[in-house]
N, C-alpha and C positions, 0 to 999 in steps of 0.2 A: 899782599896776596891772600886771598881767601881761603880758610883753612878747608885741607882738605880731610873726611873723616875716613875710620877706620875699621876695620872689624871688630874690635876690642869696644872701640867707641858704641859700636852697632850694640854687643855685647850687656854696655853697660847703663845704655838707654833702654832694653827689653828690663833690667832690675828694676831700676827706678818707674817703669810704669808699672810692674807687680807689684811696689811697694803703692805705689800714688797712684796710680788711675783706677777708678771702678771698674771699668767696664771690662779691663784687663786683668784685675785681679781676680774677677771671680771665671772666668776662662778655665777650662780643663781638656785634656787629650781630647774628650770624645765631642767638646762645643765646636776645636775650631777644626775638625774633619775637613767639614764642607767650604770651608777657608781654602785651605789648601787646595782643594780640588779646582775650587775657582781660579785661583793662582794659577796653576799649573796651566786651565787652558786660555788663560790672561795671557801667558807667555806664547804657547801657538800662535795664538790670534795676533802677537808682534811681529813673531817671525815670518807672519805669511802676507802682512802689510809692510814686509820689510822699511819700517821705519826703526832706523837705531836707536833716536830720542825713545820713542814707545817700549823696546824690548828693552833698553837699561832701567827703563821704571819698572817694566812688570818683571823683569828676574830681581831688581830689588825687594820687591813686594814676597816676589817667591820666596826668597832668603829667610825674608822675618819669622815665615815658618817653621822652619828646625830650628832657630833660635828661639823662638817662643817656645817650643815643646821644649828644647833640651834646657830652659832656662825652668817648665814646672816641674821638667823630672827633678834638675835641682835643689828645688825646696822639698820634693818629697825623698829625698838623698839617695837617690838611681843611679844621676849619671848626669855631667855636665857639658857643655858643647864641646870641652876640650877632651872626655871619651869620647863623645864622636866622630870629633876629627883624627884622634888618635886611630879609631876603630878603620875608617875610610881610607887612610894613609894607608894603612896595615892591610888592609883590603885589594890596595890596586897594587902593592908591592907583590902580593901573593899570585896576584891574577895575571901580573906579567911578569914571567920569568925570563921571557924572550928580553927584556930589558934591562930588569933587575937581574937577571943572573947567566946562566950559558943554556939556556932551553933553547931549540930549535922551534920560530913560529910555526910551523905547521902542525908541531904536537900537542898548542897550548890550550886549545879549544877544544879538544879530543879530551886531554887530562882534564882539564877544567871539568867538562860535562861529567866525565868517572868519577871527581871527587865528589862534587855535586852529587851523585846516584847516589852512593855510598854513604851521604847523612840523610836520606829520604828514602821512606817507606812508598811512597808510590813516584812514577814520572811527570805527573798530574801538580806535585805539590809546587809552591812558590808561585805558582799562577797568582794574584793578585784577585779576589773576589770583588772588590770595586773597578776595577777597569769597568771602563764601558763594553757592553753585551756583545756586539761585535768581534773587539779589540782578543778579548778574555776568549770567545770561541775559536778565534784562529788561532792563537798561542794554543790552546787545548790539543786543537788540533793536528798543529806542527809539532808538538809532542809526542803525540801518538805516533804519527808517522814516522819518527826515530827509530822506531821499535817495525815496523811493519804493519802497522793497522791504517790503512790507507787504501784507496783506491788505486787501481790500474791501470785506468783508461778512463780519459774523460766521458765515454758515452757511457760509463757506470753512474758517474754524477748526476749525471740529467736524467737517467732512468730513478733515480732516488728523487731526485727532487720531484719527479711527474708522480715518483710512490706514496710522497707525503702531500701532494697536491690533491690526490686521489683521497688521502685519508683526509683528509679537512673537508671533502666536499660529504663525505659520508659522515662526518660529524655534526656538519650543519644541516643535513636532513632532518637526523636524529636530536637536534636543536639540543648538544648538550654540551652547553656552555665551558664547563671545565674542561673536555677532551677538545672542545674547539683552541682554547690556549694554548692547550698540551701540541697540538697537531701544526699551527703558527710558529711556534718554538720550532719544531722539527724540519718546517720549511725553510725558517729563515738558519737554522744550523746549516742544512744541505745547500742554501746559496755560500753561506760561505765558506764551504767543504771546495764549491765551485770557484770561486775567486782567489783559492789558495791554492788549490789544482795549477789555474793557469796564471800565478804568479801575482796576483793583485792585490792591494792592502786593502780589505773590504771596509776599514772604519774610516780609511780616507775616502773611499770610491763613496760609501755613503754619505759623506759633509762635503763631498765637491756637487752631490746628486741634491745636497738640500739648498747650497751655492747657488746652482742652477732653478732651483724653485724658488727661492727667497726674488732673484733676477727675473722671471719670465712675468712671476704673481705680479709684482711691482712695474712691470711693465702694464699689466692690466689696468692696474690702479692708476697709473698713468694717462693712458689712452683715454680707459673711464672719463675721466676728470675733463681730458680734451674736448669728448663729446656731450660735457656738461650731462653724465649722468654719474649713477652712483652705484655702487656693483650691487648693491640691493637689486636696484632697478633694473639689471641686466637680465638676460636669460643664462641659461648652461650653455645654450649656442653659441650664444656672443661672445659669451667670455671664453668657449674653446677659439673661437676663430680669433680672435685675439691673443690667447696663449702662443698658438701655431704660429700667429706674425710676427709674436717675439721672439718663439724660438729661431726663426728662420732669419731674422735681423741678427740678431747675437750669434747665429751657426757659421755669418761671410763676414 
């Protein structure tokens, strides 16, 4: 039977590449960031191709991650993966009392959020600054709304968004570049003021919207090809009446 490995195993294959491999030794917290991040939507992108082979690769890949970091805290004498599984453990013992101990669930998310307030100076914090733009403004924003800073009616929303629609066009008069970002920001905030309003997760609604453009474009390119030309070659005309047939084959 072929042996099967282990997490210790995993453990002590991260050592020996910080001892022996270059390109691993010289690694630190802030190199492999964008590692991680790729990981993470490595593993999306299995779950949403629901292939099982696919997502046991990329949650492995994802893993190596905290094991890498918690193996350089190690050499700089921080903390080792076995504090942070200790910490984690300790972590989901405290967060369910409803299981771990005689708390009633419907008060555990109440107390939670009270403890939570009470080690933080604003309601704002723990927001994650790298989340995606999106992601990060709806959380901001469903924060606020705990408290009462929220709208009251969705025709407040659309009047803001027509507010900052108005202000960008009077930016781009005045052709000034800076307040034109500033004014983009503000708009794409107020859509997704909008999409939380009425219950919608805007950083999925906007990757199932780029789904749908990646599928119509590539239908282009298709046809194109059909007609033995080359979307150089094409007009803006062409290629909308072509977009609109794909949309309308892909819509039945």
């Amino acid at each position: 039977m072929e042996r099967r490995y282990t997490f210790e195993d995993l453990v002590k294959v991260m050592e020996r590449l910080r001892r022996e491999c270059p390109w691993d030794r010289e690694q630190i917290h802030e190199s492999l960031k964008k590692y991680l991040i790729e990981e993470a939507y490595e593993v999306l992108d299995a779950i949403d191709s629901k292939d099982d082979e696919k997502l046991k690769e990329e949650l492995g890949d994802l893993l190596l991650q905290p094991v890498f970091h918690a193996q350089i805290a190690k050499e700089r004498g921080a903390f080792d993966i076995g504090d942070v599984i200790d910490t984690l453990v300790r972590k989901l013992i405290e967060r369910h009392p409803h299981v771990f101990g005689n708390a009633k669930p419907e008060d555990v998310l109440k107390n939670w959020e009270k403890k939570k307030m009470e080690k933080r100076e604003s309601i704002l914090e723990g927001i994650p600054k790298h989340l995606p733009a999106l992601m990060r403004s709806q959380k901001l924003q469903d924060k606020a709304s705990q408290v009462g800073f929220d709208f009251t009616d969705i025709s407040q929303v659309f009047e803001k968004i027509q507010e900052e629609i108005e202000e960008l066009k009077e930016s781009l008069r005045d052709n000034d570049k800076e307040n034109i970002k500033h004014e983009i920001g503000d708009i794409l905030t107020a859509v997704v003021e909008l999409a939380r309003f009425v219950g919608v997760d805007a950083e999925s609604a906007l990757q199932e919207a780029n789904d749908r453009f990646i599928r119509r474009f590539q239908y282009i390119e298709k046809r194109a090809k059909e007609m033995g030309k080359s979307l150089e070659e094409m007009s803006l005309e062409e290629m909308d009446r072509l977009w609109e047939e794909g949309k309308r084959k892909m819509e039945t």
